[in-house]
N, C-alpha and C positions, 0 to 999 in steps of 0.2 A: 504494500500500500504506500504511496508518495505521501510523503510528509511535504504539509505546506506551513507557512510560518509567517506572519505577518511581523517585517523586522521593523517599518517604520507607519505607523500608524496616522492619517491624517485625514481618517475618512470624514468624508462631510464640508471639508476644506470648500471653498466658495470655488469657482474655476474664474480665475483673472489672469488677461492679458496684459501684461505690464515689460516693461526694458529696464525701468529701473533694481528690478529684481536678479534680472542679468549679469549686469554692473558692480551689484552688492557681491555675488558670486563670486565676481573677477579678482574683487579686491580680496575676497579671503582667499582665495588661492594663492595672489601677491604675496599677501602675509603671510601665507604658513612657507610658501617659496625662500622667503627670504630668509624667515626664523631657520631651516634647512640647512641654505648655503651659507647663511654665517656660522654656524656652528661647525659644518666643512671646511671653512674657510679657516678657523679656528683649530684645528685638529680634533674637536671634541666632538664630533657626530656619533653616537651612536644609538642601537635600533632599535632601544626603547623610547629615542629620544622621536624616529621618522615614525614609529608605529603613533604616538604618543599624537604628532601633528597632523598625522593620518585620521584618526578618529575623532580629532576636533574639528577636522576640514570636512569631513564628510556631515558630519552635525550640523555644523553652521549650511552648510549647503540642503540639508533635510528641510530644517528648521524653516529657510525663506523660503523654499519650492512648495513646501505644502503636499509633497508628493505621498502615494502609500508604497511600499516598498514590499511586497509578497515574493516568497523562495522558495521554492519545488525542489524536489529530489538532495536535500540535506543527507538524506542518508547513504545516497551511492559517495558521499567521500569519507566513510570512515575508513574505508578501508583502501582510499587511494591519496592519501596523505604521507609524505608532496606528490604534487603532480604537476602536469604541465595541463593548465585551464587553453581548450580549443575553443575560443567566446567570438560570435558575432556581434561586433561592432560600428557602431550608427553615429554613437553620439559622444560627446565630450563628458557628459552625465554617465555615463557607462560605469567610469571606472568609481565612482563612489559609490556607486550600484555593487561592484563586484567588490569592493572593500569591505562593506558593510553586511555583503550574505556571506559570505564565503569564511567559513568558521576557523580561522587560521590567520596565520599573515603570508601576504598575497604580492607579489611585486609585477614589475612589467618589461614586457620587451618591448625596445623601442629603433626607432631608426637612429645608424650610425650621424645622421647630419646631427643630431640635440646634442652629441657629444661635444661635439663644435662650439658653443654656447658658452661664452666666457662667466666663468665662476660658477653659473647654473647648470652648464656638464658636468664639471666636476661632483656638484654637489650631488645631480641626479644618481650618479656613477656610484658615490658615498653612500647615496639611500640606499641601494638594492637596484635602483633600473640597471637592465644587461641592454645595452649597444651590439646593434649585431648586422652587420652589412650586409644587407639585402640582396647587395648585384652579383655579389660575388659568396658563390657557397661555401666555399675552399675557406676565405677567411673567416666566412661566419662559425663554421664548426670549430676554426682553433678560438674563437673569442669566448666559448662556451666556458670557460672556467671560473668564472664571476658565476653564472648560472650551477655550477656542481656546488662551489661553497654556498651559491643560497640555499640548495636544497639538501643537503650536509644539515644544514642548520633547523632543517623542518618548515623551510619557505617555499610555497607554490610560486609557479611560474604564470602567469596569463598572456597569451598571444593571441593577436587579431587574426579570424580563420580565414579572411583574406588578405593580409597584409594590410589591409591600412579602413579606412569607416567605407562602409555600405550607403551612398547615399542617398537611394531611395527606401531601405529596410530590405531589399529582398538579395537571396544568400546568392553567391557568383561561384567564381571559379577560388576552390580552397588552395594557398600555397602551403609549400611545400616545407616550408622553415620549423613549422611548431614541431613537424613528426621526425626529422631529422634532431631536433633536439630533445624531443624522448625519448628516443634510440637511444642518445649518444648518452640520455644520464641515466639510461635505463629506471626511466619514470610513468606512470601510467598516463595515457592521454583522458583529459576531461571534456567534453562538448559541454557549451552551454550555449544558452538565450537569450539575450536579454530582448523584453516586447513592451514599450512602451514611452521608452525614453523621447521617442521623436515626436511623442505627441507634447511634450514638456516644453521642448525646444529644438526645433529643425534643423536643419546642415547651413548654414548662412546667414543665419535670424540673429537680431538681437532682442527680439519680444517672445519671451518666455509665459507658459501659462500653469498656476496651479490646480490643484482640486484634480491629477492625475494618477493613474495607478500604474505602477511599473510592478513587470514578473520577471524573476531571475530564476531560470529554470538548469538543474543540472543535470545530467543525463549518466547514463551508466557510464563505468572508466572502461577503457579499452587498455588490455595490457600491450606492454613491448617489450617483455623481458624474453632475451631470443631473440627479437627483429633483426635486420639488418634493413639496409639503403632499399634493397630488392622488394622489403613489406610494404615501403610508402605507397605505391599506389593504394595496394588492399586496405591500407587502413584510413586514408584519404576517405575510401568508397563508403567502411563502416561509417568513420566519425561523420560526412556528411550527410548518410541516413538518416543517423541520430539527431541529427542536427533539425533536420528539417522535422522530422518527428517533437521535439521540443518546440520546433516554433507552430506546429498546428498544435499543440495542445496549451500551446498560450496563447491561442488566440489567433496568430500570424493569418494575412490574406491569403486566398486560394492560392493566387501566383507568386507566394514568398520564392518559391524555388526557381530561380532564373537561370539555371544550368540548359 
């Protein structure tokens, strides 16, 4: 039976379109951004300190949204803790979405340009984001060793199942980078969903609306222990079953599946 869980609760919330809510967003981001990279900056980061500015960033970000926050399938990670999260992503809201269900501490992969980012690479780097160059596979696999010590530590990993945001919501062509690095830490893969985010705030908007409900749906883990290079297709095929399976059962349009 799927366990569902209501993590943030704001039913009843009025539904307002407003930009100044947007705005307020940006700045706590700023904020928690910088409180980060000073303490990077300082030699004294450490990840009670990024988990710590994590869960105040996602609050304050609850708090103005007005949003409800509902999580499906909590029980397929007990037993795949760490893993590498395969999540379809839309929106910028995503990822406080995935902080706040995902019962652990959770990091990200990001593209090798943010590294580039004076003082705020670093800092990223310092929190837990793994940099990982996209064009190039060969370098990406050797960069994977940021990624072993997060998951050494009992940190999941979250990667975009298509490289970078979905921007109409409907799932495309999955690359190939998340399964190539559950192979290589021999970690299970997770599918997830998230359905609701775009109706919060869209791809290019700066008029945000409350009184929304977001599902963060997780789906069974797929193991890799055994794989090699040769399984990626196979398991590409599963996780994007799964995938699409999780987004009709949260709801997703007929033609979420644009394959």
């Amino acid at each position: 039976m799927t366990d569902v869980r209501t993590v943030v609760d704001h039913a009843g919330a009025p539904v307002r379109r407003t930009r100044w809510r947007t705005f307020l967003v940006l700045a706590h981001t700023l904020s928690g951004s910088l409180r980060i990279a000073t303490r990077s900056a300082l030699g004294r980061l450490q990840a009670d300190d990024v988990e710590r500015v994590l869960r105040r960033w996602t609050k304050h970000i609850f708090d103005i949204s007005k949003l409800t926050l509902v999580v499906t399938g909590v029980e397929n990670l007990a037993r795949a803790r760490p893993c590498v999260i395969v999540g379809h992503h839309v929106s910028l809201l995503d990822t406080p979405c995935v902080i706040a269900s995902f019962p652990g501490p959770v990091r990200f992969v990001s593209k090798m340009e943010l590294r580039q980012v004076p003082m705020f690479g670093k800092a990223m780097e310092d929190a837990g984001i793994v940099f990982v160059d996209r064009k190039n596979l060969t370098r990406a696999i050797a960069q994977l060793e940021t990624a072993k010590e997060l998951i050494g530590t009992g940190t999941s990993l979250w990667v975009a199942a298509e490289g970078t945001r979905s921007r109409d919501g409907r799932l495309r062509t999955l690359k190939k980078g998340a399964f190539h690095i559950a192979i290589e830490l021999g970690v299970p893969l997770v599918p997830m969903w998230i359905q609701g985010t775009l109706d919060v705030i869209p791809p290019d908007q700066w008029t945000s609306a409350t009184g929304q409900r977001v599902t963060v749906a997780y789906g069974e883990p797929v193991e890799t222990k055994g794989c090699t290079r040769a399984d990626v297709p196979r398991l590409i095929e599963v996780v994007r079953t799964r995938l699409v399976a999780l987004a009709r059962q949260c709801g997703a349009p007929p033609d979420v599946d644009a394959a």
